[in-house]
Every structure is written in C-alpha cells, then in structure tokens.
C-alpha positions as CSV (number, residue, x, y, z in Angstrom):
1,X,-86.0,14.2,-32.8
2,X,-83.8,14.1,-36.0
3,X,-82.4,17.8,-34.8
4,X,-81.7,16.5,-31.3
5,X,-79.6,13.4,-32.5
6,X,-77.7,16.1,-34.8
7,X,-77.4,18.4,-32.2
8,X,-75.7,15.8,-29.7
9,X,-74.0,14.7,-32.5
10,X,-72.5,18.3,-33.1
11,X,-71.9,18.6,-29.4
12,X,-70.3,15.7,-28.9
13,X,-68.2,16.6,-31.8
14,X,-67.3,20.1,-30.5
15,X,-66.3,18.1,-27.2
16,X,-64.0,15.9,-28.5
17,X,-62.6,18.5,-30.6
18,X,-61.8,20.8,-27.5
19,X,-60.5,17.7,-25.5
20,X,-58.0,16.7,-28.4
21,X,-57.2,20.6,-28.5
22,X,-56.9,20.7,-24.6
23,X,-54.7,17.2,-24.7
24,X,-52.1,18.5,-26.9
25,X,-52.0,22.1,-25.6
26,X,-51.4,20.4,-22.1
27,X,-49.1,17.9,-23.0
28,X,-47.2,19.5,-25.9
29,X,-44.7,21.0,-23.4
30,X,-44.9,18.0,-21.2
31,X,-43.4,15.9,-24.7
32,X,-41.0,19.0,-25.4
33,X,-39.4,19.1,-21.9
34,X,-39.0,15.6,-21.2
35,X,-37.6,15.3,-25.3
36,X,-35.0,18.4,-23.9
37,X,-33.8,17.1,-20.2
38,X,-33.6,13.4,-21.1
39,X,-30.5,13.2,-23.7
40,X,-28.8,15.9,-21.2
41,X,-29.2,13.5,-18.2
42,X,-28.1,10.8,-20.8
43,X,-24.8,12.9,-21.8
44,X,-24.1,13.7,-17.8
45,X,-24.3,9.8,-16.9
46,X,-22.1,9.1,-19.9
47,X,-19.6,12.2,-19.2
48,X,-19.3,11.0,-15.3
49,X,-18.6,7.2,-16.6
50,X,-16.3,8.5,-19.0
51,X,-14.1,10.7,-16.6
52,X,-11.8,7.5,-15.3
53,X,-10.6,5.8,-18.3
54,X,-6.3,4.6,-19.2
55,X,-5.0,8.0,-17.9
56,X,-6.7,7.3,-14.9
57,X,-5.6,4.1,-13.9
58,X,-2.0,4.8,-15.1
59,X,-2.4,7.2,-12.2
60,X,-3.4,5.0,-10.3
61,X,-0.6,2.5,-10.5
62,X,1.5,4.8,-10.6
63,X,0.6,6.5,-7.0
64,X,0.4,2.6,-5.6
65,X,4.3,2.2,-7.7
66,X,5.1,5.1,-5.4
67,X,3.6,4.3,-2.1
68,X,4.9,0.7,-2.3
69,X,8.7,2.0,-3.1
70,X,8.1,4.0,0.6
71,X,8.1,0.5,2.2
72,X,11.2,-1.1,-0.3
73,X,14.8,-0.9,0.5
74,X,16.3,2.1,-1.1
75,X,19.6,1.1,0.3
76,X,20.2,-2.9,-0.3
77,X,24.3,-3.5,0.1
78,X,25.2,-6.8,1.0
79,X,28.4,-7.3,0.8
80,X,32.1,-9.1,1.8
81,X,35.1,-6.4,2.2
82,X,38.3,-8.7,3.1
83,X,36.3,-11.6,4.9
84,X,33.8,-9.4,6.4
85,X,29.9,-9.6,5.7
86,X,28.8,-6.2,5.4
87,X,25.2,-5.4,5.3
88,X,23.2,-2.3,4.8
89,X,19.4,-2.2,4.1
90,X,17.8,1.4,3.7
91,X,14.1,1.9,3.6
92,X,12.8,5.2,3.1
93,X,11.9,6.4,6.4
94,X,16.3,5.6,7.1
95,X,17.1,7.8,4.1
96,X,17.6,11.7,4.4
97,X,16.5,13.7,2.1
98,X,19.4,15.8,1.8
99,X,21.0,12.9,0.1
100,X,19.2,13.9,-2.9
101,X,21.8,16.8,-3.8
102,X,24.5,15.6,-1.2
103,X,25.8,11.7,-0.9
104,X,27.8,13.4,1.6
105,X,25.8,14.3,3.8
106,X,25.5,13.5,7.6
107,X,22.2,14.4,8.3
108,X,19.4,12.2,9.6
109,X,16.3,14.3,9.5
110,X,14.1,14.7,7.4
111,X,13.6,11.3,5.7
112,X,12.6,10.7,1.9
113,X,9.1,10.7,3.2
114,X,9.0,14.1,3.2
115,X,9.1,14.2,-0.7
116,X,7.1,10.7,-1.0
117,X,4.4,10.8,1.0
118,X,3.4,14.4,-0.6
119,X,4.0,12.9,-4.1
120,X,1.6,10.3,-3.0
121,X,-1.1,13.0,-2.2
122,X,-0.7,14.6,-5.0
123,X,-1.6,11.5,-7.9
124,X,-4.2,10.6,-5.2
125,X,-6.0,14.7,-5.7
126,X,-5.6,14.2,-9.3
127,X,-7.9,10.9,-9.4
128,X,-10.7,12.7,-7.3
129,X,-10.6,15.8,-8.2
130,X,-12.0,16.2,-12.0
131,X,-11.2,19.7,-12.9
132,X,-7.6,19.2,-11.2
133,X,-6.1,15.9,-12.8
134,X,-3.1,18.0,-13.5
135,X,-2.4,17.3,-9.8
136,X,-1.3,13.6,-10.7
137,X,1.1,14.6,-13.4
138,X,2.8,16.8,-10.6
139,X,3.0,13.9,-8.0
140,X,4.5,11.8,-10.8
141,X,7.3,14.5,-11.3
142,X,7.8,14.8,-7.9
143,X,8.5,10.9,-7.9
144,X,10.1,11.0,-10.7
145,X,12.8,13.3,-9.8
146,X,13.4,11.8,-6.4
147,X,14.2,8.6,-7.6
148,X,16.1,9.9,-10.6
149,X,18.5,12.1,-7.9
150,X,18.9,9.5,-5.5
151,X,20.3,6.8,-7.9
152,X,22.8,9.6,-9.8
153,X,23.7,10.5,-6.1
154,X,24.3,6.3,-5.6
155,X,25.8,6.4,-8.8
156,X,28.7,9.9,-7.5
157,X,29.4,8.1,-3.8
158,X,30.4,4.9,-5.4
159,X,32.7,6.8,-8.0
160,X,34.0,9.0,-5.0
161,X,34.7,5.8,-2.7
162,X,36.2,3.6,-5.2
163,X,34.9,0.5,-3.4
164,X,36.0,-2.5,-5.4
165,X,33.5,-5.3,-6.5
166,X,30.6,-2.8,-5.5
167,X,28.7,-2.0,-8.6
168,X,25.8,0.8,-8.0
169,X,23.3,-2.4,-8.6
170,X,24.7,-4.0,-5.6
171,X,24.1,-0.7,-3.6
172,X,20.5,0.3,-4.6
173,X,17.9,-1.5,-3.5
174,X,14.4,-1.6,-5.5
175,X,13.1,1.1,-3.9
176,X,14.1,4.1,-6.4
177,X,13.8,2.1,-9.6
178,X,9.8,1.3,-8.6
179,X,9.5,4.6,-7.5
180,X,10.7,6.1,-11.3
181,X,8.3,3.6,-12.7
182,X,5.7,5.0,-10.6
183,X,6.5,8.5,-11.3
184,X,6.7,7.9,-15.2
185,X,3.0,6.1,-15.1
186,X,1.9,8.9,-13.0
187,X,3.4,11.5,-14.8
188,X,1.9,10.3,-18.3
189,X,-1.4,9.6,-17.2
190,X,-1.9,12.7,-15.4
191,X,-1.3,14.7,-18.8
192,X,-3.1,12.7,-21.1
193,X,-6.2,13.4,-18.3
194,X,-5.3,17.2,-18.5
195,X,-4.7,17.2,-22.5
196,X,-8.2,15.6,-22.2
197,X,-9.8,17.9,-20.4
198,X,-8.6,20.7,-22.0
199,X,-9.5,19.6,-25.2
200,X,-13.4,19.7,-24.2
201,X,-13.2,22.6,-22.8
C-alpha cells in the first residue's frame, strides 16, 4: 500500500510537472506575441490621432479664408464723381483673371475662379491625404499670389487713372485681403505638416 500511495504520489507529480511544462511551452509565444503586436497597435492609434494637429487646422481655415473670399466682393467702389453715385461691386465670378497681370484688360472670361476654386482643392488634398500635406502649402501659394496680384494691379489702375478722392481702400473690396490671410494660414500650416513629416521619415 505504502508503494502505491508513493507511486501515485510520483505520478501525480510527473503530471503536474509535464502540465506546468506543457502550459508554458504553449502559452510562452502566446505572452510573447501579444507583448510584440500590442504597443504597435498602441503606436498606430496614437500616430493616426496625432496626424491632424495646429498645421492642420491652420489649413484648414485657411482653405475656408479662401473659399469664403470666392463669395466677397473683390471689387467694392462706391463712390460720388461730380454729384453722381457711382457703384461697383465685384465678386469673384465678375472678375477676369487676366486682370491679375493686366488692369487693362477687356476680357470677361475666365473669372478668378479659375485660380480659386483649384487653390481650394489643393489645401482641401493636403488635409486628407497624409503622405501629400505638401499639397496645402501649394493651394496657400496659389491664394497667396492671387490676392497679392490683384491688389498691386488695384493699386497700378488707380495710379494710371488718377481718380481724385478714390483711395485703393475705397476700390477693393474684402475679398483679396481674406483671401491673402487665407493663403498665408494655408501656406504655413501646410509646411510645418511637410517639415513634420519629413522629419519622421
């Protein structure tokens, strides 16, 4: 009887010993993978978060600065030459955009949208497109420049014209400063988001 106790005893030992063994063979890889993949989901939930941060959204105010100037008057003159009223209010669907590099110009077709609406597209790209937020640094040049030209162009028709008591802020409208704020905001944000991204790569 005595042997029999020792011999289950032994058994029972040698069972226990080959379940521990067969509960850390099995699950020692089970440990070791789920120690491996879980901080790399964690860094990929913290690297997608992290993507839209201040460059970003300067961006993005930037492309709404620009899309808002498309509905403002570029053209606001209102005005009285020898008792009478003169009005003129531009938006930029009225403007052509040869007007850009020619106040004298006669031309009706194509409009400013032709430059906006593009520009517009452009900051819009960089914001969805990760690898390509260099896109919203172009559409804020593009902006940029437009509303830069079209006030120096203001700025050479009312030298040219000589128009007394008409000042170049009583000829522009809102349209082309909010359109250069835009532009700037756009153009800043879009770098520091490539500057970024090329600094992790």
């Amino acid at each position: 009887m005595p042997h029999a106790v020792s011999s289950g005893r032994v058994s029972s030992s040698a069972s226990e010993h080959t379940l521990g063994a067969r509960v850390r063979t099995e699950g020692q890889p089970l440990c070791q993978g789920a120690g491996l993949r879980f901080p790399r989901v964690a860094s990929r939930q913290t690297s997608a978060v992290g993507t839209f941060g201040v460059a970003e959204g300067l961006v993005a105010v930037g492309a709404v600065a620009v899309a808002v100037s498309i509905f403002l008057y570029w053209v606001d003159l209102s005005h009285n030459f020898g008792g009478a009223q003169i009005t003129r209010r531009l938006t930029a669907k009225d403007v052509p955009v040869q007007v850009l590099w020619d106040y004298t110009t006669h031309a009706s077709n194509p409009s400013l949208l032709i430059v906006l609406i593009p520009s517009v597209a452009l900051c819009v790209a960089g914001l969805l497109l990760e690898h390509s937020r260099w896109l919203g640094a172009l559409g804020g040049v593009v902006a940029l420049v437009v509303g830069l030209l079209f006030v120096y162009q203001a700025h050479q028709e009312l030298r040219a014209e000589h128009v007394p008591g008409v000042g170049l802020t009583d000829f522009v409208g809102k349209a082309p400063y909010v359109c250069i704020a835009g532009g700037a905001l756009a153009l800043v944000g879009g770098g520091l988001a490539f500057l970024r991204g090329s600094a992790r790569t």
